[in-house]
C-alpha positions in Angstrom: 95.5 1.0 -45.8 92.6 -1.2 -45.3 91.6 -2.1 -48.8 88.5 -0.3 -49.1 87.4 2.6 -51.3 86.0 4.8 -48.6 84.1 6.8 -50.8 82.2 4.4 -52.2 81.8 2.5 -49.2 80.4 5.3 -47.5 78.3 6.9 -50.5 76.6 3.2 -50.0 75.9 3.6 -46.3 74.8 7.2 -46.8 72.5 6.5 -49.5 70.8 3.3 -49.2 67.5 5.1 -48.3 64.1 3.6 -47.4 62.1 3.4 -50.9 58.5 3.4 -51.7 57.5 5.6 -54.2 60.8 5.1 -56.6 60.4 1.1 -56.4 59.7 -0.1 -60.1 56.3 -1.9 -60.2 56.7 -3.4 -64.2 60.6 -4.0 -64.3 61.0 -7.9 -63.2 63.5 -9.2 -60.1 65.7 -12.4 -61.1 65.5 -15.0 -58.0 69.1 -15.2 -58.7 69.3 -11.7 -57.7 68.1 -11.7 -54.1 69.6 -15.0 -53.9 73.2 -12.8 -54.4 72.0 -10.9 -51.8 70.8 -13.0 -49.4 74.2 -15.1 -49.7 76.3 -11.2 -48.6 73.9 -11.1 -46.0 75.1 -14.6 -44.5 78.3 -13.1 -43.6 76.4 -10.6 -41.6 77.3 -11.3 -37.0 74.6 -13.0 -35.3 73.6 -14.1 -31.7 75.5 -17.3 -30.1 77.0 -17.1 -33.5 74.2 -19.7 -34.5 72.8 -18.7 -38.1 69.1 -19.0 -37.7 68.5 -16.5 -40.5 65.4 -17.9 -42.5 64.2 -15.7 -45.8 60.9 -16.5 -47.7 60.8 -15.0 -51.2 57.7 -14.5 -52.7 57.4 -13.8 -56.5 53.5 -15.9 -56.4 50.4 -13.4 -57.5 48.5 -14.9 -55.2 50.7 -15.3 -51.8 51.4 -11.5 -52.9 47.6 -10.4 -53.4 47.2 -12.8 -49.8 50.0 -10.5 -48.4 48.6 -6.8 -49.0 45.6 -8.0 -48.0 47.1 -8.3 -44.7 49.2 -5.7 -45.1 46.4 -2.9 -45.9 44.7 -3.6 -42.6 46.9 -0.9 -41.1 45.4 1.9 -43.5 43.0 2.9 -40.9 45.8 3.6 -38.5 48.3 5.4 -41.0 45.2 7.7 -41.8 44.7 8.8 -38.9 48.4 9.5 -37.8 49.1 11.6 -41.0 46.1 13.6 -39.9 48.8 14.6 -37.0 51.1 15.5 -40.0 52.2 19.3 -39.3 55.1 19.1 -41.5 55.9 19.0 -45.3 58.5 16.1 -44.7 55.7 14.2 -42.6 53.2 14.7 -45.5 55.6 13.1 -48.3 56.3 10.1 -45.5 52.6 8.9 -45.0 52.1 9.6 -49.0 54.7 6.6 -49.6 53.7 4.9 -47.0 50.0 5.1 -48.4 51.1 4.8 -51.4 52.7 1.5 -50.4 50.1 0.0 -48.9 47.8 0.7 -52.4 50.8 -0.9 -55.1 52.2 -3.8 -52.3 50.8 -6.8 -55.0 52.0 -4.9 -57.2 55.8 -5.4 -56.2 57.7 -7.9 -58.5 59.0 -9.6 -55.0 58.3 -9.2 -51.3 61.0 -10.7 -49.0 60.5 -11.8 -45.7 63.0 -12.7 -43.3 62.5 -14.4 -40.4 64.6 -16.5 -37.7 64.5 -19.5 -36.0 64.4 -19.6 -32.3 64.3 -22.2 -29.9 62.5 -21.6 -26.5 65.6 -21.7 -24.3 67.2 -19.0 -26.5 63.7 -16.8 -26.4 64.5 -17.2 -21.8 68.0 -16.4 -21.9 68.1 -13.4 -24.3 64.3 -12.2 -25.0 64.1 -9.8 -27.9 67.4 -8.8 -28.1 69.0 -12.5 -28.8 65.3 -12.6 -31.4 66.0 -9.1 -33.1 69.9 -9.3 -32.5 70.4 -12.2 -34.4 68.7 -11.2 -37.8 68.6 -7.2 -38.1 72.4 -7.1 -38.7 71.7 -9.8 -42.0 68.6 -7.5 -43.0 70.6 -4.6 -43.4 73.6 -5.9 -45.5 71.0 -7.4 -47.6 69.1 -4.2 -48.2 72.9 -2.6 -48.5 73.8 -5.4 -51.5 70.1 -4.8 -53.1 71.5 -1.0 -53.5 74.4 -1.8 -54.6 72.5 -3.8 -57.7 70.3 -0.7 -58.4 67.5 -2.6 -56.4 65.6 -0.5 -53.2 63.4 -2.0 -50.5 62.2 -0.6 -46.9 61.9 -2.4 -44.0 57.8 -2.6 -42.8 56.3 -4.7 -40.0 52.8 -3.1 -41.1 51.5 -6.9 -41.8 52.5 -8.1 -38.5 48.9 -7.0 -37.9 47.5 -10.1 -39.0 50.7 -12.2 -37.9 48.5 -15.1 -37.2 46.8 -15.1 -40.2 50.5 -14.7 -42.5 52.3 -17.1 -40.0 49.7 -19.8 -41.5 49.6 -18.5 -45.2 53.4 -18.7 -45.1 53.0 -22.0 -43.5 55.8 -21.1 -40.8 56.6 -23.7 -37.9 56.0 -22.5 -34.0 60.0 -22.0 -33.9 60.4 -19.2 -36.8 59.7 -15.7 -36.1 59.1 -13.4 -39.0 60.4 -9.8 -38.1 59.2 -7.9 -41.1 58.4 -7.7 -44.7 60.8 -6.2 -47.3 59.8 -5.0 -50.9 61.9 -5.5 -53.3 62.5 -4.0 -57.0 64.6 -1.6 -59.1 64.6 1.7 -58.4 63.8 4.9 -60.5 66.8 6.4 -61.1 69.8 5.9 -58.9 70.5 9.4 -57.3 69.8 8.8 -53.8 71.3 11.2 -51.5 72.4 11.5 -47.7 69.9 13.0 -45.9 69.9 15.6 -42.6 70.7 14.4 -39.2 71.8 16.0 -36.2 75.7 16.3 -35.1 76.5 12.7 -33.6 77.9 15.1 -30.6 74.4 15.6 -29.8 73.2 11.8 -29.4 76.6 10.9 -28.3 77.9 10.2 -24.6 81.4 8.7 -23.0 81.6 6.7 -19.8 78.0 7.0 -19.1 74.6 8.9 -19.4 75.4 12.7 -19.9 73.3 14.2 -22.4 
């Protein structure tokens, strides 16, 4: 027995979707809330088991408005890959993605997580000690937002303008910000799994086979 409620647990894992469109733009987001969440996300495994996690919460109007700005600099770029679009599922991607990009002010909080990285630990492990250490504390917090009827996606699209948000965020030379999170209550609750191919067919033992 391990003590869990496998059901649940893995209704949560199979259901905590990327959301855009069902985010609620009027309903407001405690900071006590994603303060809940950032805390489950602390328990979360992390590179030289040094927690460098770093999260910037932004409930301000204007850092917000500062922040889309930024952020709808990639609309040229999404416009022209959803003229690629040849399916309906690729159509109703780029529509919440554009639709995103248009209503990203409008978001009662963005979250931004970043870590802290000294310059020996950027030589010895690169990207994977940068990304190791904080994608594993992004996830369980975007897995404790669901579990609070809250949704977010994970976007990098203002990373654009990094330069420009590294200063407006007034980050230091030694914090990296990885990407930007929406954050609100969802429309409804009825997420569901969605289709993905047998794990037999992405899946190899003892080496390269596929």
């Amino acid at each position: 027995m391990t003590g869990f409620d496998l059901e649940t647990v893995d209704r949560l894992l199979s259901t905590t979707r990327a959301v855009r469109k069902r985010l609620d733009l009027e309903r407001p987001v405690d900071r006590s809330t994603i303060l809940e969440c950032i805390e489950l996300s602390q328990q979360a495994p992390t590179a030289h088991d040094s927690q460098t996690w770093r999260w910037i919460v932004i409930d301000d109007q204007k850092l917000k408005d500062a922040l889309s700005e930024s952020f709808s600099v990639a609309l040229p770029t999404i416009e022209k890959m959803r003229a690629h679009a040849s399916t309906e599922r690729e159509n109703r991607f780029w529509d919440s993605v554009e639709f995103l990009t248009a209503n990203l002010a409008r978001v009662p909080v963005l979250v931004i997580p970043c870590v802290q990285v000294s310059p020996e630990e950027r030589k010895l492990g690169g990207p994977a000690t940068v990304y190791g250490s904080i994608f594993p504390a992004i996830w369980s917090f975007q897995l404790a937002l669901r579990s609070r009827g809250l949704g977010s996606c994970l976007t990098t699209q203002h990373l654009m303008q990094k330069k420009k948000c590294d200063q407006l965020l007034g980050l230091p030379q030694d914090v990296e910000q990885i990407a930007l999170l929406p954050v609100a209550y969802t429309q409804g609750t009825d997420f569901k799994s969605t289709k993905r191919p047998p794990p037999e067919t992405i899946t190899t033992f003892n080496g390269w086979t596929l």
